[in-house]
N, C-alpha and C positions, 0 to 999 in steps of 0.2 A: 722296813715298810716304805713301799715308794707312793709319793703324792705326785700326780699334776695337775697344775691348774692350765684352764686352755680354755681364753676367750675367744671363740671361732663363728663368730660371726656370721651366724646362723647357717652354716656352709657355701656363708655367698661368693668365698672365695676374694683372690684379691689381686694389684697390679695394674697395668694400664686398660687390662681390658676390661677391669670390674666402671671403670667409667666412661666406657662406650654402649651405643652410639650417644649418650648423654650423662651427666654427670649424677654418680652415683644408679648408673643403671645395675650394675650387678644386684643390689639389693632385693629387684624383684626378679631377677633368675631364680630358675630351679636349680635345684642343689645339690642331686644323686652324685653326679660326680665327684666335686670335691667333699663331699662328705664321707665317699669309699676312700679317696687320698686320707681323711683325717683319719679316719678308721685302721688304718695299714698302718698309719704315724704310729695311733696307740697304742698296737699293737706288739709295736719293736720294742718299744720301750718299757713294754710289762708295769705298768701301774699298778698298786694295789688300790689306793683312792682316787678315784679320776673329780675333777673337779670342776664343770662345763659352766660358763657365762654366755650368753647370748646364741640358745641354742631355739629352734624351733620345733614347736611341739605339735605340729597338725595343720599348717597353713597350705595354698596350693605350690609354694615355692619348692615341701617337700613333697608332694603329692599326697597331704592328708595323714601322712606317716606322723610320726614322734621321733624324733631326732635321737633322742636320750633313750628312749625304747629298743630304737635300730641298734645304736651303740653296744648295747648292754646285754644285745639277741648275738650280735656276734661276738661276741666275749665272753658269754654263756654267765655275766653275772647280774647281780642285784642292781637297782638304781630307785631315784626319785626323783620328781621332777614336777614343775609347777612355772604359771607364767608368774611375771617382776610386776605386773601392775596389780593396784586394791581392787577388789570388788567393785568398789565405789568411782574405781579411776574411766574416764572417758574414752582412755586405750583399751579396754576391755569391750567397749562397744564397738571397736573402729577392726575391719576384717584384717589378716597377717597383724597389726599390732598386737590384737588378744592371743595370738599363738608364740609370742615371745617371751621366752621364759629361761630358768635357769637349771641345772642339774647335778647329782652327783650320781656317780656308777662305780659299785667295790665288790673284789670277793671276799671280803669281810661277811660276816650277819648282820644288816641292821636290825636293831635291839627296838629303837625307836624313831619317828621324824616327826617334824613341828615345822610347819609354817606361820614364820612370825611377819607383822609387816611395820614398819616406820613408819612415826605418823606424819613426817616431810616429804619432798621429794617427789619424783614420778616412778623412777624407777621403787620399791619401796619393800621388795621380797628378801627376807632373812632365809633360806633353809637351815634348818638344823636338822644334823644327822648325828641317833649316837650307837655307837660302835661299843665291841668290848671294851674298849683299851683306851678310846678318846671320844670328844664329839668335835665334829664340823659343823662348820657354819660358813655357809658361803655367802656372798655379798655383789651386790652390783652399783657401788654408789653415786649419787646426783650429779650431774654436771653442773651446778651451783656450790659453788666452794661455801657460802653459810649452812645450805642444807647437808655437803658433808661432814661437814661439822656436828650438826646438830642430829647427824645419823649415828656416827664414830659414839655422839654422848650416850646413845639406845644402846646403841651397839653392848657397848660396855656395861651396863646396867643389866644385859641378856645375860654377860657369861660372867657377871662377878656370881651368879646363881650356881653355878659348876662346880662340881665338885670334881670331875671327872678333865686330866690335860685337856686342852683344846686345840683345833688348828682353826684361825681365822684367815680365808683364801676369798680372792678374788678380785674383779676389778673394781679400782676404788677410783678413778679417775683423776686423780691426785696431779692437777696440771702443776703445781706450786712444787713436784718432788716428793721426797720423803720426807719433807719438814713436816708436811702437813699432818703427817698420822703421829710424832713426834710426842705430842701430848696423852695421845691416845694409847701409847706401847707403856709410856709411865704410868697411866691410871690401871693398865689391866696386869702388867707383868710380863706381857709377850714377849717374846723375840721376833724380829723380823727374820726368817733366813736369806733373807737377799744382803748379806751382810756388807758387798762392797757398792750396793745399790746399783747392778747391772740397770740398763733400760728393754724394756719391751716391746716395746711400741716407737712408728707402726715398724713393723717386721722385716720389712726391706733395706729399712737402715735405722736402726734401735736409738731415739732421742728420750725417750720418757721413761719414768719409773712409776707406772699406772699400778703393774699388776702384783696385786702380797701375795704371799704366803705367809704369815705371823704363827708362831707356834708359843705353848707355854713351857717354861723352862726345864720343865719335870722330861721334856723332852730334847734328844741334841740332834742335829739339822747338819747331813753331812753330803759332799757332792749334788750340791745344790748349782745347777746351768741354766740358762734358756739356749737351748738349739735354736741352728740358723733352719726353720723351719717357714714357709710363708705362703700358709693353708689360709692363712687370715690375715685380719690388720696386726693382729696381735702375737708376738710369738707365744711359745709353749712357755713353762716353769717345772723345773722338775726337782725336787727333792728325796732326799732318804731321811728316813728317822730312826733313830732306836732310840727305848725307852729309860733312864738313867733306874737302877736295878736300888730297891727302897734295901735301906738298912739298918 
């Protein structure tokens, strides 16, 4: 079974020109383009679980489209998809912010999905996807190192409920490293498969170790890379798993 995860940046694309003629102007470009670029990327590399952060679901950046819809129309598979902010949150009222959101897309079946949300933070959207064989959860966490924290502690409190392996994926923003999740792989059991702590970010020349993929041990984590890929700020993460056979 192959996973990626692939923070892409709403397709805003990336490099010197994403901050011309001002800084951080790419953000409000349209995106058709580099989102046919990301499309062919995920193509080659045949994913079973696709894993999307920072994907846009209807703003005029895509032309009113759904990002994670397009994806999943040309791959011919299933997906879900929902924006990162609560109900309650103020980006919800503000236009492109409310269409920011997160996704998965699989030719699995989904069995079921759950949106959960944090009660910290702004970014605050959990997806839960469950599958025959595991559930996902993908995550997008605060750029306040207490409220990562204090998300990591939900976090964990979600899937001690599981009965079923997990993969916990996504960007966690983890400016401090992998120390930071540290505590959080001993309270739940996961494994990290980025085992020699590659960096992700940003993608033109790899300094951070932002983005997880955490798996539970009932599963083994093999040929795990991030390609030199730079559709986004973020590179790709790609994993294989097989399931260790009960006896």
């Amino acid at each position: 079974m192959r996973f990626l995860l692939y923070n892409i940046r709403y397709g805003t694309g990336h490099g010197a020109g994403y901050h011309l003629p001002f800084p951080f102007a790419g953000f409000f470009k349209q995106t058709e383009n580099t989102l046919g670029l990301i499309v062919s990327f995920i193509r080659s590399v045949k994913p079973d679980i696709i894993a999307l952060v920072e994907v846009d679901s209807g703003s005029y950046r895509s032309r009113k489209a759904c990002q994670v819809e397009a994806i999943a129309k040309e791959l011919d598979q299933s997906y879900v998809v929902e924006t990162k902010y609560a109900d309650t949150s103020l980006a919800n009222r503000v236009p492109v912010l409310n269409k920011q959101g997160n996704g998965l897309i699989t030719n699995r079946t989904i069995l079921n999905h759950h949106f959960h949300y944090f009660n910290e933070g702004m970014k605050r959207l959990v997806i839960e996807v469950e599958l025959e064989e595991l559930s996902v959860f993908i995550v997008h966490l605060a750029l306040s190192f207490k409220r990562r924290q204090q998300q990591l502690e939900h976090l964990h409190r979600m899937i001690a409920k599981r009965t079923k392996p997990v993969i916990v994926a996504g960007d966690f923003n983890t400016f401090g490293g992998d120390r930071e999740v540290q505590l959080f792989l001993a309270a739940t059991g996961l494994v990290n498969a980025n085992l020699t702590g590659l960096p992700s970010h940003p993608s033109h020349a790899p300094k951070r170790h932002l983005d997880f993929i955490l798996h539970s041990p009932e599963m083994a984590a093999t040929n795990f890379t991030i390609p030199d890929i730079r559709l986004s700020d973020h590179a790709p993460l790609i994993c294989d798993f097989s399931f260790f056979s009960a006896t």
